[in-house]
HTML snippet that shows the backbone in 3Dmol.js (N, CA, C, O; Angstrom):
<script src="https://3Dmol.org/build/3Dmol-min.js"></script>
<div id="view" style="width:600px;height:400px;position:relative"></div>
<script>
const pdb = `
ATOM      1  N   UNK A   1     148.778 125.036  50.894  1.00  0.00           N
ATOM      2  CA  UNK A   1     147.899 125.277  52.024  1.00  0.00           C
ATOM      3  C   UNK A   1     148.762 125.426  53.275  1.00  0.00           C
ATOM      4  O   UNK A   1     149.682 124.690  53.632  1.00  0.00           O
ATOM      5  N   UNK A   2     148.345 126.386  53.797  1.00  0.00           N
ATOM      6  CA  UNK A   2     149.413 126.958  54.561  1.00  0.00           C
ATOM      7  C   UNK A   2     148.688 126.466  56.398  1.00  0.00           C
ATOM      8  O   UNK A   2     147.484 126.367  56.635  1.00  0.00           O
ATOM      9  N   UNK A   3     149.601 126.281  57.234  1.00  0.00           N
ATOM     10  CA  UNK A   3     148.673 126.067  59.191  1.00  0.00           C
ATOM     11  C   UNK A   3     148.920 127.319  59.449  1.00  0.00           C
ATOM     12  O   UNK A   3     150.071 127.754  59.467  1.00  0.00           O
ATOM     13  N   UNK A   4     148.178 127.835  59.613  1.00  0.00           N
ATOM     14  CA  UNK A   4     147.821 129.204  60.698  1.00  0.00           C
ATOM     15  C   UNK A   4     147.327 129.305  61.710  1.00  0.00           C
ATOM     16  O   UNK A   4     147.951 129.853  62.618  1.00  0.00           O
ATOM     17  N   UNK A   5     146.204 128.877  61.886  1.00  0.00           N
ATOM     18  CA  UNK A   5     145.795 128.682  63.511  1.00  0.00           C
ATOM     19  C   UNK A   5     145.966 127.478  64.308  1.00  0.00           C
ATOM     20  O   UNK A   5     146.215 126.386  63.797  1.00  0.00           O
ATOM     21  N   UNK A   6     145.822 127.688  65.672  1.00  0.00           N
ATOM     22  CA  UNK A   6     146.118 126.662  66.356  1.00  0.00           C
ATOM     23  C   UNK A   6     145.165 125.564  66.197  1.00  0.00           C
ATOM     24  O   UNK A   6     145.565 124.435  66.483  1.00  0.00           O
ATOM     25  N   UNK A   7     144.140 125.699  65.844  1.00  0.00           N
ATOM     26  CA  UNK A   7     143.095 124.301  66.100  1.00  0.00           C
ATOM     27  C   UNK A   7     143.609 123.538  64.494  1.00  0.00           C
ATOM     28  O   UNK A   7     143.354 122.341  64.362  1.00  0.00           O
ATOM     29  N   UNK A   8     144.109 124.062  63.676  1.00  0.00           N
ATOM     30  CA  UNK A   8     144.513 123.655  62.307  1.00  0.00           C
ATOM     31  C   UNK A   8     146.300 122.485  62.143  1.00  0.00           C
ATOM     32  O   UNK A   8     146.796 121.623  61.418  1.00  0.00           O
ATOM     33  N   UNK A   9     146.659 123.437  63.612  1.00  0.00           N
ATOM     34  CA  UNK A   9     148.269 122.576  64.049  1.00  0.00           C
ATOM     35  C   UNK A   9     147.746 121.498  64.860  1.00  0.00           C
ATOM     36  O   UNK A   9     148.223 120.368  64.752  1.00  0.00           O
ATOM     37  N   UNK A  10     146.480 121.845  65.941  1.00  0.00           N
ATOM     38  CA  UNK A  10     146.303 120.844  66.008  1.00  0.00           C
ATOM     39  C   UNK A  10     145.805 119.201  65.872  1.00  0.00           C
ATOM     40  O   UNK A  10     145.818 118.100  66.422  1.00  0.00           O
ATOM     41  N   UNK A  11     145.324 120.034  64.588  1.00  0.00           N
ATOM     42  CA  UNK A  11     144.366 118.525  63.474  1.00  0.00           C
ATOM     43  C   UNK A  11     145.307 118.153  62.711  1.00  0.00           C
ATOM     44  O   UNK A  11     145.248 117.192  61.945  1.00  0.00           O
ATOM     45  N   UNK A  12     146.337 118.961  62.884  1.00  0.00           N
ATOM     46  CA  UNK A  12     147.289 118.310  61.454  1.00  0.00           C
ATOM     47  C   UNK A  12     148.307 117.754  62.363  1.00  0.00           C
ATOM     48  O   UNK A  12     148.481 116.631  61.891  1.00  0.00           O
ATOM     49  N   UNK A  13     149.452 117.920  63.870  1.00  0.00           N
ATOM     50  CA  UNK A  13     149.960 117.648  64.191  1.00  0.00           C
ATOM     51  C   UNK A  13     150.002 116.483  65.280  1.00  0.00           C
ATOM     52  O   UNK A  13     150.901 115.700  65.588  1.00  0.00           O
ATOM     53  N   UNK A  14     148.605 116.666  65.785  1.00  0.00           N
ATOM     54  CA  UNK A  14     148.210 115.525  67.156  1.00  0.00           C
ATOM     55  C   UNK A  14     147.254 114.604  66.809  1.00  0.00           C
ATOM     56  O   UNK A  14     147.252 113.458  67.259  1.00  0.00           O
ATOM     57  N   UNK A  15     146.218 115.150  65.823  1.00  0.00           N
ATOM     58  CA  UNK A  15     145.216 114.210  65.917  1.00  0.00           C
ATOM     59  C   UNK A  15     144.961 113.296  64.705  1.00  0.00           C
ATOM     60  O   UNK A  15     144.261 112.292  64.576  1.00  0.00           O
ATOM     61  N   UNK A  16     145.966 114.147  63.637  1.00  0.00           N
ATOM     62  CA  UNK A  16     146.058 112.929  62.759  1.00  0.00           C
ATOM     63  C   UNK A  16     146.973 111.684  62.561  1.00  0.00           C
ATOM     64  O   UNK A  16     146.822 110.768  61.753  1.00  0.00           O
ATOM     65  N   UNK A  17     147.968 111.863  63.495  1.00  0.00           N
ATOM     66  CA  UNK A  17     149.140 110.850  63.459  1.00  0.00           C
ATOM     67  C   UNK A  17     148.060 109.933  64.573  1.00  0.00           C
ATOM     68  O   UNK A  17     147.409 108.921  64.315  1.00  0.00           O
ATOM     69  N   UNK A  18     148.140 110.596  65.693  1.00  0.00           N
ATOM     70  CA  UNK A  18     146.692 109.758  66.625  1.00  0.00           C
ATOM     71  C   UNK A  18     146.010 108.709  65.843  1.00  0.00           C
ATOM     72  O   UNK A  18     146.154 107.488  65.905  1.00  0.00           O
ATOM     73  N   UNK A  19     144.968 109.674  64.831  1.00  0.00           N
ATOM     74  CA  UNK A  19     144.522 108.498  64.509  1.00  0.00           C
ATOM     75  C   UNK A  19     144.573 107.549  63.648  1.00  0.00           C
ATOM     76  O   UNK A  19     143.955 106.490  63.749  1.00  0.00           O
ATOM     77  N   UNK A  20     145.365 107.883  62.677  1.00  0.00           N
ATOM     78  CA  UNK A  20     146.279 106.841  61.988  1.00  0.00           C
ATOM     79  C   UNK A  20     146.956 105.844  62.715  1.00  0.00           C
ATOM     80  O   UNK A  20     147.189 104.764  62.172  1.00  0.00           O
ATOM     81  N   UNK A  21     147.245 106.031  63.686  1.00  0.00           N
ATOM     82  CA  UNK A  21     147.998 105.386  64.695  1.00  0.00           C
ATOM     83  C   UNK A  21     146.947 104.099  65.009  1.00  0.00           C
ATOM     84  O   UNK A  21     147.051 102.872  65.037  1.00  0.00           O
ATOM     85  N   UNK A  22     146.087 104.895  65.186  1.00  0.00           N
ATOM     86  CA  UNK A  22     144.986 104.018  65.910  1.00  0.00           C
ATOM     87  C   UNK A  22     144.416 102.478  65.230  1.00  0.00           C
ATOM     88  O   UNK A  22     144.120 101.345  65.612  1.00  0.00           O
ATOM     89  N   UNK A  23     144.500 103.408  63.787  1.00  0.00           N
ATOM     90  CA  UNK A  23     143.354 102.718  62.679  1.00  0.00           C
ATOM     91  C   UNK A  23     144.634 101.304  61.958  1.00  0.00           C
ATOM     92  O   UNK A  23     144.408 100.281  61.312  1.00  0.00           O
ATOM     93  N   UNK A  24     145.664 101.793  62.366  1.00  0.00           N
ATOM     94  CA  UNK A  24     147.036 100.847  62.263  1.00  0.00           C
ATOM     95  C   UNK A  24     146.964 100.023  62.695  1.00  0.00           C
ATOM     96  O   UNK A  24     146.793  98.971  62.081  1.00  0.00           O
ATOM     97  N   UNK A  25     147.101 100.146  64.456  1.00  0.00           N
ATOM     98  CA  UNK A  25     146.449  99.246  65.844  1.00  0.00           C
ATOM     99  C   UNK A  25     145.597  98.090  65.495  1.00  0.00           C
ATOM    100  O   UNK A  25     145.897  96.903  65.372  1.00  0.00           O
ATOM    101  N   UNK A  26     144.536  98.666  65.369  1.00  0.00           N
ATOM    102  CA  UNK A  26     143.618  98.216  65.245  1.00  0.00           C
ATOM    103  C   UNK A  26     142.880  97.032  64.188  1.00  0.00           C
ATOM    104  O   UNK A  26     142.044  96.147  64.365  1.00  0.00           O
ATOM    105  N   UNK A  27     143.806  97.613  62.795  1.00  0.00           N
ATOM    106  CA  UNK A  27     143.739  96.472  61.883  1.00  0.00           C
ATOM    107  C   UNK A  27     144.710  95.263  61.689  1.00  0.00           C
ATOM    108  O   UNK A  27     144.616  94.344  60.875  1.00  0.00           O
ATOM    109  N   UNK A  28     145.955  95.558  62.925  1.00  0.00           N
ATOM    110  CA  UNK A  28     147.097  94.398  62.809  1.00  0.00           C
ATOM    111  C   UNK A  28     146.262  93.682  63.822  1.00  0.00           C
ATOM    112  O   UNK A  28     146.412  92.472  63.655  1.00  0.00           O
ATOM    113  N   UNK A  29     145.465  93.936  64.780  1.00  0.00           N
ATOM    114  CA  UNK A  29     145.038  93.577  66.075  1.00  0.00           C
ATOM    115  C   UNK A  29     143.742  92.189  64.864  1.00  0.00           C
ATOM    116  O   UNK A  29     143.609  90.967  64.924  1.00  0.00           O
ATOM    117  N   UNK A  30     143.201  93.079  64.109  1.00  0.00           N
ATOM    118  CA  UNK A  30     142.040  92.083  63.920  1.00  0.00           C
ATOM    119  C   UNK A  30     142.897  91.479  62.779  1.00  0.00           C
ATOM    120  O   UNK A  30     142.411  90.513  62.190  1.00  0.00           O
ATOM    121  N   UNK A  31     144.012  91.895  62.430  1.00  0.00           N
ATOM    122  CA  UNK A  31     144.469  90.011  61.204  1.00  0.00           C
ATOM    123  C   UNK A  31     145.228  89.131  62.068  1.00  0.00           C
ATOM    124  O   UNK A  31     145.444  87.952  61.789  1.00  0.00           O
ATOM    125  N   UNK A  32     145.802  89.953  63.559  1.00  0.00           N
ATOM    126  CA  UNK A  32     146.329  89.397  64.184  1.00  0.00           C
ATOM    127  C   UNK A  32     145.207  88.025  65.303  1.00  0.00           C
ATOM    128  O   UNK A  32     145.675  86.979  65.752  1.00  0.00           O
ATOM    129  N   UNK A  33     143.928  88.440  65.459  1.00  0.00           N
ATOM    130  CA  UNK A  33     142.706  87.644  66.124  1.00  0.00           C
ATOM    131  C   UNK A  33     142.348  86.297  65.193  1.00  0.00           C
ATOM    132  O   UNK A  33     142.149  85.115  65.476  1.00  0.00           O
ATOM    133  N   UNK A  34     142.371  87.334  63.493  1.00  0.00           N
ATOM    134  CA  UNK A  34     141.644  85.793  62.681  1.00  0.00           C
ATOM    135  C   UNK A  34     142.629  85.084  62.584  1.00  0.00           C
ATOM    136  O   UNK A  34     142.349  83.886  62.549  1.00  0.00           O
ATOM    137  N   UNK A  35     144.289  85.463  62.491  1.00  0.00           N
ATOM    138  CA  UNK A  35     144.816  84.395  62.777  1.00  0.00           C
ATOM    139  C   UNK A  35     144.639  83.272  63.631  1.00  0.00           C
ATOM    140  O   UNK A  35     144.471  82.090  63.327  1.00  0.00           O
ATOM    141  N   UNK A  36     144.683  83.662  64.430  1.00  0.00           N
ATOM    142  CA  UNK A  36     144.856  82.981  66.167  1.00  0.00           C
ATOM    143  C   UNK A  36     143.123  82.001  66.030  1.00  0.00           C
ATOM    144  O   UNK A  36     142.986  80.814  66.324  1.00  0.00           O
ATOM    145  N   UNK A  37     142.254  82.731  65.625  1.00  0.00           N
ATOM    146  CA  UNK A  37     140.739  82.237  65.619  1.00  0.00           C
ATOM    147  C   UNK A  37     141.163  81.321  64.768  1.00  0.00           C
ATOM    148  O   UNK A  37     140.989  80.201  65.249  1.00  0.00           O
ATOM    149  N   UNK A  38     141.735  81.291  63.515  1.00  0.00           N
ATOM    150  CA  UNK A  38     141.549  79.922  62.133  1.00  0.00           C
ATOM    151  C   UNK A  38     142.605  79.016  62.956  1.00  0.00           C
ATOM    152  O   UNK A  38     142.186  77.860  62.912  1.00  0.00           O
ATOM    153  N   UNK A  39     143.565  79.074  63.539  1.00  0.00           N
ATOM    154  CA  UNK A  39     143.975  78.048  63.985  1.00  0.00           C
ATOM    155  C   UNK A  39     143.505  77.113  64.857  1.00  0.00           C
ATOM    156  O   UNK A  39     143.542  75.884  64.803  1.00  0.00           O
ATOM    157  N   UNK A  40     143.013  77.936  65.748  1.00  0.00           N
ATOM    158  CA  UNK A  40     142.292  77.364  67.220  1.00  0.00           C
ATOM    159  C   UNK A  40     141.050  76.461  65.972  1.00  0.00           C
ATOM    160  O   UNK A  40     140.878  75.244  66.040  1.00  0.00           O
ATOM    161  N   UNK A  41     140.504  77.130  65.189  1.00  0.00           N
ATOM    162  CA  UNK A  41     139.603  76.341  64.364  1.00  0.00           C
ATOM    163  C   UNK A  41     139.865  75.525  63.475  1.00  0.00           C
ATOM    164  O   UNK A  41     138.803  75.008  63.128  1.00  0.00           O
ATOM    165  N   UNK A  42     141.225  74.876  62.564  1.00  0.00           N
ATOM    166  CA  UNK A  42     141.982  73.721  62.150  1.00  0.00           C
ATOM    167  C   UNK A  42     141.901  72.620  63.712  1.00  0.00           C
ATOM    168  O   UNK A  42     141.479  71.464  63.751  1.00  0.00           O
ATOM    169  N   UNK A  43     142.457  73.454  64.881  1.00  0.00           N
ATOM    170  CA  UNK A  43     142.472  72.956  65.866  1.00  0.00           C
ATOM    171  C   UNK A  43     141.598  71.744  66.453  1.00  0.00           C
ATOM    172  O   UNK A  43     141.871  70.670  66.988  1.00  0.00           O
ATOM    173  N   UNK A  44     140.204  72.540  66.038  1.00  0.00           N
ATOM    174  CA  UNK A  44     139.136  71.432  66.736  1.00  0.00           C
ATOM    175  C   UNK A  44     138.793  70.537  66.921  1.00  0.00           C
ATOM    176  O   UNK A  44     138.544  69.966  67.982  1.00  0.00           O
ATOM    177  N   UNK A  45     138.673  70.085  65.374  1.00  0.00           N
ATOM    178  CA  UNK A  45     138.960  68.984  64.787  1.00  0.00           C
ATOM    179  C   UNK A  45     139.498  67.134  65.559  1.00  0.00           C
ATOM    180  O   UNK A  45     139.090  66.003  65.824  1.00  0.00           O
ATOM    181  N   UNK A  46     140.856  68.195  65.585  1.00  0.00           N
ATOM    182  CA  UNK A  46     142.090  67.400  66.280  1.00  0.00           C
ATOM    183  C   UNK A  46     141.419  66.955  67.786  1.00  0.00           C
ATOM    184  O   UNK A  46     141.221  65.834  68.254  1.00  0.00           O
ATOM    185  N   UNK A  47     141.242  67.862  68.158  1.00  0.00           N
ATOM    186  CA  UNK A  47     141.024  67.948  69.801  1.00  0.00           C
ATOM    187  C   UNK A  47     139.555  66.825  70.249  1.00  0.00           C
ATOM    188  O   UNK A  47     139.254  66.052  71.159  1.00  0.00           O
ATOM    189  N   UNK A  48     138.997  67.307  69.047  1.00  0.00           N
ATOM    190  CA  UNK A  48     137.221  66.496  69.408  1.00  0.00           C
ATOM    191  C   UNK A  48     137.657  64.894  69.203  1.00  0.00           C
ATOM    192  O   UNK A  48     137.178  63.977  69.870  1.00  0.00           O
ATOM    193  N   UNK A  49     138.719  64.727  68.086  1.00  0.00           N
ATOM    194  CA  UNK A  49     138.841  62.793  68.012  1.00  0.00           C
ATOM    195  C   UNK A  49     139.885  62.862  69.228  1.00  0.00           C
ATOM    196  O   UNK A  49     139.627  61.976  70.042  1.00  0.00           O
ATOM    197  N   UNK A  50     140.947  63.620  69.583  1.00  0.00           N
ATOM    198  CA  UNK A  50     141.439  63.184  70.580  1.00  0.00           C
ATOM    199  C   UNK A  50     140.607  62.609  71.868  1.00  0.00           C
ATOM    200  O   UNK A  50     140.913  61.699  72.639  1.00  0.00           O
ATOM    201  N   UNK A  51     139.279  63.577  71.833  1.00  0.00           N
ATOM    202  CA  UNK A  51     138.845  63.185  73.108  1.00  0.00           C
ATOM    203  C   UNK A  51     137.568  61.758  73.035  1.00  0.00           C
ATOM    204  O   UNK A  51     136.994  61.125  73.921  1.00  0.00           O
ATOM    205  N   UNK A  52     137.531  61.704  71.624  1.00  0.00           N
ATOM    206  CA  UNK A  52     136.716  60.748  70.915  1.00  0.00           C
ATOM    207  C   UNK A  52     137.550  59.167  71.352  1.00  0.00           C
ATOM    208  O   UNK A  52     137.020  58.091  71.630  1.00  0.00           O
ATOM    209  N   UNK A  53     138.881  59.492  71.289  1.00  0.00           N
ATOM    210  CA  UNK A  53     140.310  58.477  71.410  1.00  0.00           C
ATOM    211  C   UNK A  53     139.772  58.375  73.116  1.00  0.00           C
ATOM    212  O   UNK A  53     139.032  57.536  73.629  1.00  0.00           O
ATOM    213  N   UNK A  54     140.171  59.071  73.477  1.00  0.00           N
ATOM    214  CA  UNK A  54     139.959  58.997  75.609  1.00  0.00           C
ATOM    215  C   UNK A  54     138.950  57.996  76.132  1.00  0.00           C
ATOM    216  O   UNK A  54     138.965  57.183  77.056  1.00  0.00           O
ATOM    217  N   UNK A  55     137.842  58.436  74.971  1.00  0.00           N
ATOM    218  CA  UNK A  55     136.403  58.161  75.278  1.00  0.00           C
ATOM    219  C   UNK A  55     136.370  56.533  75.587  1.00  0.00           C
ATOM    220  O   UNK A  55     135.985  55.817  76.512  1.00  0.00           O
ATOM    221  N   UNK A  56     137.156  56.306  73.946  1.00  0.00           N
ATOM    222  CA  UNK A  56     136.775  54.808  73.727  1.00  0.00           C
ATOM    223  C   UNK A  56     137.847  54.031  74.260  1.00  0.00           C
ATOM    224  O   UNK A  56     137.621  52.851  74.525  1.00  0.00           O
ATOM    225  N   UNK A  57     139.207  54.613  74.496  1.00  0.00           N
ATOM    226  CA  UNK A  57     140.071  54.067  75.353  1.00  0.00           C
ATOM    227  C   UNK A  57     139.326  53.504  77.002  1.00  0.00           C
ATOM    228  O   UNK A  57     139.400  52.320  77.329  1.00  0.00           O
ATOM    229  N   UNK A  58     138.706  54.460  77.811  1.00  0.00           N
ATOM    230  CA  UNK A  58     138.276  54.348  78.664  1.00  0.00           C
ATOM    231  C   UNK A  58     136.821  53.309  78.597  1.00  0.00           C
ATOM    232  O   UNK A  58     136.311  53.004  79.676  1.00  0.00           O
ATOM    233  N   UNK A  59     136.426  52.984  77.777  1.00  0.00           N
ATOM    234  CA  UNK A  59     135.210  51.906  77.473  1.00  0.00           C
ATOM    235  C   UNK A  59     136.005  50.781  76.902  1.00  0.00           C
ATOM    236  O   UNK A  59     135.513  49.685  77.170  1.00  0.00           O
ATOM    237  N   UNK A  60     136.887  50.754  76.327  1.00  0.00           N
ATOM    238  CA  UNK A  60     137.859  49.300  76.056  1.00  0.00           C
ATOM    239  C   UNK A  60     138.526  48.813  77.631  1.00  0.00           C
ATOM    240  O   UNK A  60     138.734  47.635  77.920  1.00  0.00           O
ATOM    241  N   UNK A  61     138.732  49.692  78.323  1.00  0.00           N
ATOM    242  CA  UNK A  61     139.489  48.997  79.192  1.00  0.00           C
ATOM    243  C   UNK A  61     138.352  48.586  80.084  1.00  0.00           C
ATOM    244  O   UNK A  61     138.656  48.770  81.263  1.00  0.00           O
ATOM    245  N   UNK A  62     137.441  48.213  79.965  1.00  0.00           N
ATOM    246  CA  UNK A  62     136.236  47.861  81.034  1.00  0.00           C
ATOM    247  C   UNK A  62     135.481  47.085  80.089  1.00  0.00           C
ATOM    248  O   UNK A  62     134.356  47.412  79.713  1.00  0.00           O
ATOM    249  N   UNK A  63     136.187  45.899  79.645  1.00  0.00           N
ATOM    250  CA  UNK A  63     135.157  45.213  78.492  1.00  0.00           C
ATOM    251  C   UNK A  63     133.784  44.631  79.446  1.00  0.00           C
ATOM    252  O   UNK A  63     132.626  44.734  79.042  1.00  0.00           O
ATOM    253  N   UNK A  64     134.151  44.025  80.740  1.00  0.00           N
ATOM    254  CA  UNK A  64     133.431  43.272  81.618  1.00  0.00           C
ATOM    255  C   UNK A  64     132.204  43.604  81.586  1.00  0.00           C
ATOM    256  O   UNK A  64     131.345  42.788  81.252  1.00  0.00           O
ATOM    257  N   UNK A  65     131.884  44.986  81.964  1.00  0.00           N
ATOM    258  CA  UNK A  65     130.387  45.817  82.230  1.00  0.00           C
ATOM    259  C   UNK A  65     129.786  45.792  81.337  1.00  0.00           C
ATOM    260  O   UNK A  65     128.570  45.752  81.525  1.00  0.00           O
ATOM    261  N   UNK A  66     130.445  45.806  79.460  1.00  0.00           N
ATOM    262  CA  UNK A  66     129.659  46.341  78.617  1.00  0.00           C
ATOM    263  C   UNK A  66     129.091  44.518  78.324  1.00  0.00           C
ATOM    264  O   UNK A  66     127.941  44.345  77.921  1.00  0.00           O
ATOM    265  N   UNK A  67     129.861  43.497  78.533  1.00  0.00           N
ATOM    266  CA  UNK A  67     129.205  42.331  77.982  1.00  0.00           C
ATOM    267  C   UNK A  67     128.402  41.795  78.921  1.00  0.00           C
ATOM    268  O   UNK A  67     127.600  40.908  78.627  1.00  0.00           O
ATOM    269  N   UNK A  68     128.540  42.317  80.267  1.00  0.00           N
ATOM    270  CA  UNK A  68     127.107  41.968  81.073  1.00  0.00           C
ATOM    271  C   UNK A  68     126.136  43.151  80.484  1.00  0.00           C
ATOM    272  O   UNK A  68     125.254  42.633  79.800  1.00  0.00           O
ATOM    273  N   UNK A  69     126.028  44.517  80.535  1.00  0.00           N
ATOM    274  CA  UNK A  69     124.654  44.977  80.061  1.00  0.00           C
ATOM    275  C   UNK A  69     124.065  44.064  78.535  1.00  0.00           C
ATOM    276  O   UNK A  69     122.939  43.611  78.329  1.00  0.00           O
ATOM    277  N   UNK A  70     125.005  44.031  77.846  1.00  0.00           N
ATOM    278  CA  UNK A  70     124.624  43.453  76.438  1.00  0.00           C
ATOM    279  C   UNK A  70     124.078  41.573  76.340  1.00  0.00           C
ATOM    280  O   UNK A  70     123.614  41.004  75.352  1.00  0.00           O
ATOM    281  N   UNK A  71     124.335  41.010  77.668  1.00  0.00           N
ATOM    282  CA  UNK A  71     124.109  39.556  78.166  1.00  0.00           C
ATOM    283  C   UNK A  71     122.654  40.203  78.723  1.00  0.00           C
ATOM    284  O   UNK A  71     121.694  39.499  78.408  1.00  0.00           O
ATOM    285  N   UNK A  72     122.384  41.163  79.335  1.00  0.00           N
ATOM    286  CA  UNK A  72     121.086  41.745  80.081  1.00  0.00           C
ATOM    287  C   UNK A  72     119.653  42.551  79.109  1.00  0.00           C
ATOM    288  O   UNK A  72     118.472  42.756  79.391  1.00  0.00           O
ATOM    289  N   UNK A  73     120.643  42.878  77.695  1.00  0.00           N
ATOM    290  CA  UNK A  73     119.277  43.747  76.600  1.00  0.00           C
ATOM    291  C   UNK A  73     118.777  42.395  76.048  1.00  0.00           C
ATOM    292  O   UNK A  73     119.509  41.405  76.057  1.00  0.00           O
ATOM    293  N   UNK A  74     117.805  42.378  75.678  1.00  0.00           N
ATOM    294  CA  UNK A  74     117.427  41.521  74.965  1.00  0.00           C
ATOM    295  C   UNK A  74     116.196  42.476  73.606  1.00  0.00           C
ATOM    296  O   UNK A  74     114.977  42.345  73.718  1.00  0.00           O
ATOM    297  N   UNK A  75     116.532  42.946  72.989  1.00  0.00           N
ATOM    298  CA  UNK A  75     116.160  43.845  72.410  1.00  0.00           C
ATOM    299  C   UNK A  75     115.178  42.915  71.244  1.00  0.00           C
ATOM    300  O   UNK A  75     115.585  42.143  70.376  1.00  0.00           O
ATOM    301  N   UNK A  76     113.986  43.242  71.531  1.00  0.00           N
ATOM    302  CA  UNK A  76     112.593  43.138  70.412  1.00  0.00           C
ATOM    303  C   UNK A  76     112.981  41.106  70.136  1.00  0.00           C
ATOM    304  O   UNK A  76     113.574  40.451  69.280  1.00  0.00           O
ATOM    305  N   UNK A  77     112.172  40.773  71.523  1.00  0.00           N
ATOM    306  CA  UNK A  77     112.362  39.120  71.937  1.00  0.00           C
ATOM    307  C   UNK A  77     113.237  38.523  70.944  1.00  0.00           C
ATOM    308  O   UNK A  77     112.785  37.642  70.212  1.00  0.00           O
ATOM    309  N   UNK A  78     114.570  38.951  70.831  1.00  0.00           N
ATOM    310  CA  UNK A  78     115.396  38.347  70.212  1.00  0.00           C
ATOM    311  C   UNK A  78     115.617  37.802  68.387  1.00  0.00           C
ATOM    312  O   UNK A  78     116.027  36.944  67.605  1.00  0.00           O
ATOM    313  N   UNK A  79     114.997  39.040  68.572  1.00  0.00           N
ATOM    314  CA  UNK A  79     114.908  39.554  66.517  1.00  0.00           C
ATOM    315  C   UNK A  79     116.768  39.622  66.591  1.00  0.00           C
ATOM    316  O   UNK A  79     117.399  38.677  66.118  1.00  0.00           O
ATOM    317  N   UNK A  80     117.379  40.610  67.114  1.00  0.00           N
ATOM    318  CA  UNK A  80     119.076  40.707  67.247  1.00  0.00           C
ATOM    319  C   UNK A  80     119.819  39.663  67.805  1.00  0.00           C
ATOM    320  O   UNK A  80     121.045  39.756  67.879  1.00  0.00           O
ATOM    321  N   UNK A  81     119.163  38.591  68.243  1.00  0.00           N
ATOM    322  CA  UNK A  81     119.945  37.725  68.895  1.00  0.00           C
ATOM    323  C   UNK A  81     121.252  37.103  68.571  1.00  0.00           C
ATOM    324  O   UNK A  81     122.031  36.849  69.489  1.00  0.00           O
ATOM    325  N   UNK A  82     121.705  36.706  66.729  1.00  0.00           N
ATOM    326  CA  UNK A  82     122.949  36.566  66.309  1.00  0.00           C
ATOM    327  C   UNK A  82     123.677  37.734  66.664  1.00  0.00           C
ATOM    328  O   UNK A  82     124.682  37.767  67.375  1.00  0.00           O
ATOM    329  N   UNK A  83     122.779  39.218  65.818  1.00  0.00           N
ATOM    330  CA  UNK A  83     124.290  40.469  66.165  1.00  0.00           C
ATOM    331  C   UNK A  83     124.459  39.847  67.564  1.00  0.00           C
ATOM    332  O   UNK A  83     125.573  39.324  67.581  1.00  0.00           O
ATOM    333  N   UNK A  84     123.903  39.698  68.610  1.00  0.00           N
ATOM    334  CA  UNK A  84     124.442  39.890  69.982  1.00  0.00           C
ATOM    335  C   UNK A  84     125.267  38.977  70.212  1.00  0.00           C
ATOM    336  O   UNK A  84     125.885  39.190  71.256  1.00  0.00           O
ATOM    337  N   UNK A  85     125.574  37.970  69.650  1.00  0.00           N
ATOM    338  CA  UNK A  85     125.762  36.673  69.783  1.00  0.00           C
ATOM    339  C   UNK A  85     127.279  37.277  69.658  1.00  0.00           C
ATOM    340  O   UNK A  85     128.053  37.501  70.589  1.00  0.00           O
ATOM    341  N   UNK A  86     127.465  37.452  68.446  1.00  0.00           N
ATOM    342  CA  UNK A  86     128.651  38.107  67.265  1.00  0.00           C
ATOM    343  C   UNK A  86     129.274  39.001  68.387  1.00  0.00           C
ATOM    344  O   UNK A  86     130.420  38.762  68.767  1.00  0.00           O
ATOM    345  N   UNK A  87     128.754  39.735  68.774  1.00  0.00           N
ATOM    346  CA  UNK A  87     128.849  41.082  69.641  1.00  0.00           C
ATOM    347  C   UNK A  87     129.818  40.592  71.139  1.00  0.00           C
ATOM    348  O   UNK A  87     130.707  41.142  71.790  1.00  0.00           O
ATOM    349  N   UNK A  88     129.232  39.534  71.214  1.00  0.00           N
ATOM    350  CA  UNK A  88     129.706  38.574  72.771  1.00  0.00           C
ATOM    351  C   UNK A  88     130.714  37.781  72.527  1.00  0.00           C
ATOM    352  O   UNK A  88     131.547  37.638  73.421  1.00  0.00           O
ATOM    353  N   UNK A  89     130.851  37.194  71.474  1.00  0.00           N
ATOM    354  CA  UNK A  89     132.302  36.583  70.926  1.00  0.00           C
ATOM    355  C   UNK A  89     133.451  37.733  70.422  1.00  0.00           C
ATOM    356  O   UNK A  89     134.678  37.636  70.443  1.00  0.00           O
ATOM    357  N   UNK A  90     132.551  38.916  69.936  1.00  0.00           N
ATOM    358  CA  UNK A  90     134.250  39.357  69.847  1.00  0.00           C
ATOM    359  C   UNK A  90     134.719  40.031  71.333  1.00  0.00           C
ATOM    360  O   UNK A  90     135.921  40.152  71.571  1.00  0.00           O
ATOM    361  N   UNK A  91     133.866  40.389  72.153  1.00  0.00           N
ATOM    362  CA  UNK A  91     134.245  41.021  73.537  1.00  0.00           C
ATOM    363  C   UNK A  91     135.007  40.179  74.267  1.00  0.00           C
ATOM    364  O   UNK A  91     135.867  40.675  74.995  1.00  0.00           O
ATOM    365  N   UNK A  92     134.785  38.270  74.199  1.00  0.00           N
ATOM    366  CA  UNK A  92     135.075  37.816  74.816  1.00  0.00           C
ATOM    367  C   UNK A  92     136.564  37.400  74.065  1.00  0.00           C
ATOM    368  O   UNK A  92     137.261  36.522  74.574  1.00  0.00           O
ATOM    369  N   UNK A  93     136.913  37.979  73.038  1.00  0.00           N
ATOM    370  CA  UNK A  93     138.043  37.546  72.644  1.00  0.00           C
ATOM    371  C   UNK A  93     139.505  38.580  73.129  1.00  0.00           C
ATOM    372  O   UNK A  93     140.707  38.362  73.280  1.00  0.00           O
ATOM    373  N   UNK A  94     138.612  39.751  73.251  1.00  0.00           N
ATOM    374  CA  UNK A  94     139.526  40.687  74.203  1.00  0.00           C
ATOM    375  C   UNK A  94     139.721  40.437  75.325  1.00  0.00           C
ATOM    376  O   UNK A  94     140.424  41.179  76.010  1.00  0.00           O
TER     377      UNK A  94
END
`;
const viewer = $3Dmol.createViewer("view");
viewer.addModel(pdb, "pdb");
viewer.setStyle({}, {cartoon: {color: "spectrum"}});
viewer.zoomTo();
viewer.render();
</script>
């Protein structure tokens, strides 16, 4: 099969390397995204107990507040009254 006309040089010389080019691009681009996406998503994981860690770091260092609200519930006239009891001895051991 022979190029003879110009619109034939130019489907065979410009617009098919073009778009091969393109369709190249384009598929390193998206194994190159799910990479980057599955990590960030192993990632999460990590990140949510880290901030799970912050959370409870920042509520340990303030034992004071939590054993006055818990000295202040008195939850269902003192059906819980041992847990609380339990609850107030180990706070007060920190």
């Amino acid at each position: 099969m022979a190029i003879k006309s110009l619109n034939q040089r130019l489907a065979a010389f410009l617009l098919l390397p073009v778009a091969v080019l393109l369709f190249l691009l384009g598929f390193g681009r998206v194994l190159l995204c799910n990479n980057v996406l599955l990590n960030e998503w192993k990632r999460a994981p990590y990140l949510k107990l880290q901030r799970l860690h912050t959370i409870l770091i920042m509520r340990l260092s303030r034992p004071q507040t939590d054993q006055y609200f818990i000295i202040q519930v008195d939850l269902y006239q003192g059906v819980f009254l041992p847990f609380r009891n339990g609850i107030l001895d180990q706070l007060f051991e920190l």
